[in-house]
NURO-17481 format. One record per residue (C-alpha): residue in three letters; x, y, z. Coordinates in Angstrom, 3 decimals, padded with zeros to 6 digits. Example, Ala and Ser with C-alpha at 12.3 -4.5 7.8 and 13.67 -1.06 7.14 Angstrom:
2
    r         X         Y         Z
  ala   012.300  -004.500   007.800
  ser   013.670  -001.060   007.140
END
This chain:
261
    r         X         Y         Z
  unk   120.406   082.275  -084.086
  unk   124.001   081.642  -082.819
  unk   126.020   081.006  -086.014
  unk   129.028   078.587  -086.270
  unk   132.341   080.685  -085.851
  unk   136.344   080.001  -086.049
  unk   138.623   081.670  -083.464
  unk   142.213   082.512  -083.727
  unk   144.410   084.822  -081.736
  unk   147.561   085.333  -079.825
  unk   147.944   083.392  -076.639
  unk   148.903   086.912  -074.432
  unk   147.467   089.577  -076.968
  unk   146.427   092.815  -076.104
  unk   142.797   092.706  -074.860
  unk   142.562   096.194  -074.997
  unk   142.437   096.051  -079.244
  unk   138.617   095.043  -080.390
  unk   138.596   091.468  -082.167
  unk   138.229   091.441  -085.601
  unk   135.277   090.018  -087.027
  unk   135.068   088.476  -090.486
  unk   132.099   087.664  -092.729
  unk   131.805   086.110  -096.341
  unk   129.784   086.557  -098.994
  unk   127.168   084.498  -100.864
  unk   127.778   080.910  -100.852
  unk   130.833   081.877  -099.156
  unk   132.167   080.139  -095.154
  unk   134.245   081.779  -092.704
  unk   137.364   079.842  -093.542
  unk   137.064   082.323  -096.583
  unk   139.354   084.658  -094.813
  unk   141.738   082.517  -093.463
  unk   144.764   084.129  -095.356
  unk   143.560   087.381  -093.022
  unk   142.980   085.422  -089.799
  unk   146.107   084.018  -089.855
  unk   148.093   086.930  -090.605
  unk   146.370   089.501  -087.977
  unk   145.679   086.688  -085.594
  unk   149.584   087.527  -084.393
  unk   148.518   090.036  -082.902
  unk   144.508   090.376  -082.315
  unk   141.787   088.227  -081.506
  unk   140.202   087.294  -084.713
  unk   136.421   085.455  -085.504
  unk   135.484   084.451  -088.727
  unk   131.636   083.306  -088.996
  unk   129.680   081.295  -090.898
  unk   125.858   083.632  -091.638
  unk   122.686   081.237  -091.472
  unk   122.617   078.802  -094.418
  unk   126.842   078.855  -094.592
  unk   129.124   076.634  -093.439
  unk   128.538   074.771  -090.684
  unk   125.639   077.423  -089.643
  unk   121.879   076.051  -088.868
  unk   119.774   076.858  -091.697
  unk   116.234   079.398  -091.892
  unk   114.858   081.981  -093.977
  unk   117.356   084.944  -094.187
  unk   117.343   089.042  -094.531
  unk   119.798   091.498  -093.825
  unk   118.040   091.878  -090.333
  unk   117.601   088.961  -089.466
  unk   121.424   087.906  -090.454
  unk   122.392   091.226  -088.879
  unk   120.804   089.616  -085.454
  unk   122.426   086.348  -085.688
  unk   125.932   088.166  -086.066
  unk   125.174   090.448  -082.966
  unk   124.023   087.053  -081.181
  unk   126.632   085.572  -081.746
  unk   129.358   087.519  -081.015
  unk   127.638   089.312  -077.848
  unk   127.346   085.436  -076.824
  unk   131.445   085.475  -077.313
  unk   131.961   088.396  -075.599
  unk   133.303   089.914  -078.357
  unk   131.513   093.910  -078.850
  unk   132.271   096.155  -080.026
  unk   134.587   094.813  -083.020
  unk   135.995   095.651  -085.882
  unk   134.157   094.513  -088.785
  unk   134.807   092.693  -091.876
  unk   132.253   092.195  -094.630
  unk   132.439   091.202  -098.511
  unk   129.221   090.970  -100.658
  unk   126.346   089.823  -099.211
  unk   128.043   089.858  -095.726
  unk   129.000   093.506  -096.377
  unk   125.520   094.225  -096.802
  unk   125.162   091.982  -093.621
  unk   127.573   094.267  -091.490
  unk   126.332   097.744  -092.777
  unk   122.713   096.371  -091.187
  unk   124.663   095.544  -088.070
  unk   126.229   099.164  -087.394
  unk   123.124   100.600  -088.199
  unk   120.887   098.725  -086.075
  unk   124.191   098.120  -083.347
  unk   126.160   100.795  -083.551
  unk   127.621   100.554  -080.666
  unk   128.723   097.151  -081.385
  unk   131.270   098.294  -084.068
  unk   134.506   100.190  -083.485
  unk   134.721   100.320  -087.461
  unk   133.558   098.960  -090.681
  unk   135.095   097.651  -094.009
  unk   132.805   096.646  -096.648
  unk   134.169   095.277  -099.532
  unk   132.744   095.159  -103.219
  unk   129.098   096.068  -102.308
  unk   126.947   098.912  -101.525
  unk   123.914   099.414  -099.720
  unk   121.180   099.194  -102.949
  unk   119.418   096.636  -104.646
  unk   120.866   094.277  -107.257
  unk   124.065   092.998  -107.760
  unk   123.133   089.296  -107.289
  unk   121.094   088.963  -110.030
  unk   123.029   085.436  -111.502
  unk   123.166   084.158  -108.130
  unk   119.272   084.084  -108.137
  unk   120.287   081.332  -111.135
  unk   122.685   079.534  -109.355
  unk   120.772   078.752  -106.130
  unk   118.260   077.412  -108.723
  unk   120.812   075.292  -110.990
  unk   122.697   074.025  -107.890
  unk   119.323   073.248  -105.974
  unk   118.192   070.858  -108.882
  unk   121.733   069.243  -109.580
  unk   120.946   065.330  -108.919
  unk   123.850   064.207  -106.884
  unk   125.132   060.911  -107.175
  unk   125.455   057.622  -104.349
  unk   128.834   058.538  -104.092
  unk   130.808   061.560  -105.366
  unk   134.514   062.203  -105.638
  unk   136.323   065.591  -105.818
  unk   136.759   064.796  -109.392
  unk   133.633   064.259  -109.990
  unk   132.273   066.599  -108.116
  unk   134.238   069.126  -110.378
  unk   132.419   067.904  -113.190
  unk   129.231   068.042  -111.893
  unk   129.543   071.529  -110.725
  unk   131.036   072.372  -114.604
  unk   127.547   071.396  -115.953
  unk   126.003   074.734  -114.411
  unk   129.650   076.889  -113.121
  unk   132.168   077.712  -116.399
  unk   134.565   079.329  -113.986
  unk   137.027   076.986  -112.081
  unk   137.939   079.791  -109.182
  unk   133.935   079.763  -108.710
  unk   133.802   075.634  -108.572
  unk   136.332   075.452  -106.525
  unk   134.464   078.042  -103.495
  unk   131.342   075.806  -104.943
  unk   133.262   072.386  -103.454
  unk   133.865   073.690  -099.813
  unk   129.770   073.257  -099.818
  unk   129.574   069.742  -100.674
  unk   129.934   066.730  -098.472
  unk   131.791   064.330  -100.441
  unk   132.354   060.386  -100.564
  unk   129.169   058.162  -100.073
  unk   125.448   059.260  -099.843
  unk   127.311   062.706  -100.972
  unk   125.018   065.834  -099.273
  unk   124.990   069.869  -099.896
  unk   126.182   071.478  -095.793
  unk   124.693   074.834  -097.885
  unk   121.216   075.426  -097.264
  unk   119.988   076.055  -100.885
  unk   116.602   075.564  -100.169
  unk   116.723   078.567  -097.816
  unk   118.639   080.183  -099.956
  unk   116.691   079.986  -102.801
  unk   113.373   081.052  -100.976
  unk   115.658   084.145  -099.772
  unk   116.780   085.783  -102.805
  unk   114.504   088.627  -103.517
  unk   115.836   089.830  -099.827
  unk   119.397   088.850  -100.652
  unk   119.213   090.504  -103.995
  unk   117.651   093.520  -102.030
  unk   118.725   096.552  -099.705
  unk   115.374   097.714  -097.441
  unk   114.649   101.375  -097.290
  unk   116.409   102.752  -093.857
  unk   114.848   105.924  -092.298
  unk   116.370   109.053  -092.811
  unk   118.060   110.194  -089.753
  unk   119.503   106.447  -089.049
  unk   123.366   106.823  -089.604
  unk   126.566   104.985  -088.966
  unk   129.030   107.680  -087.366
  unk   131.939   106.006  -087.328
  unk   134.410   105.349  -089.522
  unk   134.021   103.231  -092.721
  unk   135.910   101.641  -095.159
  unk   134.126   100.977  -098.617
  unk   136.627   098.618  -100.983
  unk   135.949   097.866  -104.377
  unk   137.778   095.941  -106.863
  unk   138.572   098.075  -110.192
  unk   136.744   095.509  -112.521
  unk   133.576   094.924  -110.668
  unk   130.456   096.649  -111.224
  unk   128.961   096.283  -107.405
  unk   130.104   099.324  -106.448
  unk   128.866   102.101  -109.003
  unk   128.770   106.256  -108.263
  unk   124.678   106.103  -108.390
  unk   125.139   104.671  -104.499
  unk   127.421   107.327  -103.209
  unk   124.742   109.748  -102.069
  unk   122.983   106.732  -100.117
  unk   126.508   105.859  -099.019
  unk   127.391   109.422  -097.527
  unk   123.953   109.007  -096.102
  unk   124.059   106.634  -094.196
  unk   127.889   106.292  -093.341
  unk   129.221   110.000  -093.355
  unk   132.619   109.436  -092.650
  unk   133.174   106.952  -095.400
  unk   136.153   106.615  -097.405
  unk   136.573   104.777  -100.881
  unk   139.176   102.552  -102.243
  unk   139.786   101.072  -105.451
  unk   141.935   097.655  -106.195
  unk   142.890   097.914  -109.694
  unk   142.675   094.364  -111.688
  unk   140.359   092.969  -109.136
  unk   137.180   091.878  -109.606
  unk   134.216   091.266  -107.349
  unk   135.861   088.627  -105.231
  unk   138.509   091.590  -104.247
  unk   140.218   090.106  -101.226
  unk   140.768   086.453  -103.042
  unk   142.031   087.674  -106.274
  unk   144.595   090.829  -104.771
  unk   145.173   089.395  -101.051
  unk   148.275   091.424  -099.984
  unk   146.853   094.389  -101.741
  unk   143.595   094.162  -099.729
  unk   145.439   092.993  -096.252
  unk   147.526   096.453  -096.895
  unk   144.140   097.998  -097.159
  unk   142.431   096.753  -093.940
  unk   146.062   096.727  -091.721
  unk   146.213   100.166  -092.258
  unk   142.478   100.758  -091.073
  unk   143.036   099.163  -088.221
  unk   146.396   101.243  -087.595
  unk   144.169   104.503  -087.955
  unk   143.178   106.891  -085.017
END
């Protein structure tokens, strides 16, 4: 499936640096990253994508394969491997499925605030539900649509991600596919077995922030495992949504990966 993407770079940049690929998390779009785009988009060529069921993506039943396939669609359709790439959450899990199936299709690899096991989306299983059954209105406001989305999300920050999903004004529609969604969580929630002797050689960058849970020392084995040259780093007072809540601190973090030899 070719997925929905947004483009940015200089108008004479150096061709000779791989693009940098971006992809979001659960619920999450591509214009996520924007703060990032913009700011390395001075000087590289930049995509950030929308996975199956985001954004302006077509919708189907998802894994991490078969999302892992779209992304390697799509961007061998752009012309665009091998890349550097990006991934938070769900699309982290997403891009560590990519180098191992492609890995020649990534120069290198930051995941942020996930590791490759099961759980960690346990209350988005919830969500998908609450949000599927929400009766939407003939015609919705953003106003309103805040205080529809309060009836099943306490946290504003979380509404306001929630919003970019929602077609407002009349005959108001979700662009999300929660249906698929929904029918994909146990793979979502999930991390499939990978053989031993099926590695990622080159270099990685794991990112956690230092009040999230998603990355816990019971997955380091399975992360040396499978990505040998790993390195950790910790963002102290972020949470799970590391990048959004300590931007410069993670853009320090990823500029300097790129910088490395």
């Amino acid at each position: 499936m070719k997925l929905h993407v947004l483009t940015a770079g200089p108008e004479n940049g150096d061709t000779s640096l791989p693009p940098v690929v971006f992809i979001h998390g659960l619920f999450g779009r591509g214009r996520n990253f924007g703060f990032f785009q913009r700011r390395l988009a001075a000087t590289r060529r930049t995509i950030a994508i929308d996975l199956r069921n985001h954004g302006a993506s077509p919708h189907g039943r998802a894994d991490y394969t078969v999302m892992a396939e779209d992304v390697f669609e799509t961007l061998t359709a752009l012309d665009a491997l091998p890349a550097v790439i990006v991934g938070h959450s769900m699309g982290g899990k997403t891009s560590m499925m990519l180098a191992l199936h492609h890995p020649e299709a990534v120069e290198r690899l930051l995941v942020a605030d996930i590791a490759p096991a099961e759980g960690s989306f346990a209350q988005s299983r919830s969500l998908a539900e609450d949000l599927a059954a929400l009766h939407l209105p003939d015609s919705l406001n953003h106003s309103q649509a805040d205080s529809l989305l309060a009836t099943v999300i306490a946290e504003k920050p979380v509404r306001d991600l929630m919003m970019q999903n929602l077609e407002l004004g009349d005959h108001p529609s979700w662009q999300i596919g929660l249906k698929e969604i929904e029918a994909s969580m146990d793979d979502i929630i999930s991390w499939p077995h990978i053989p031993q002797g099926t590695e990622y050689d080159g270099k990685v960058l794991f990112i956690r922030g230092g009040n999230s849970r998603y990355v816990q020392s019971a997955a380091f084995p399975e992360m040396k495992r499978l990505f040998p040259h790993y390195r950790l780093e910790t963002i102290a007072g972020a949470g799970h949504w590391v990048h959004a809540e300590k931007p410069r601190e993670f853009l320090e973090l990823l500029e300097h990966f790129l910088a490395e030899q």
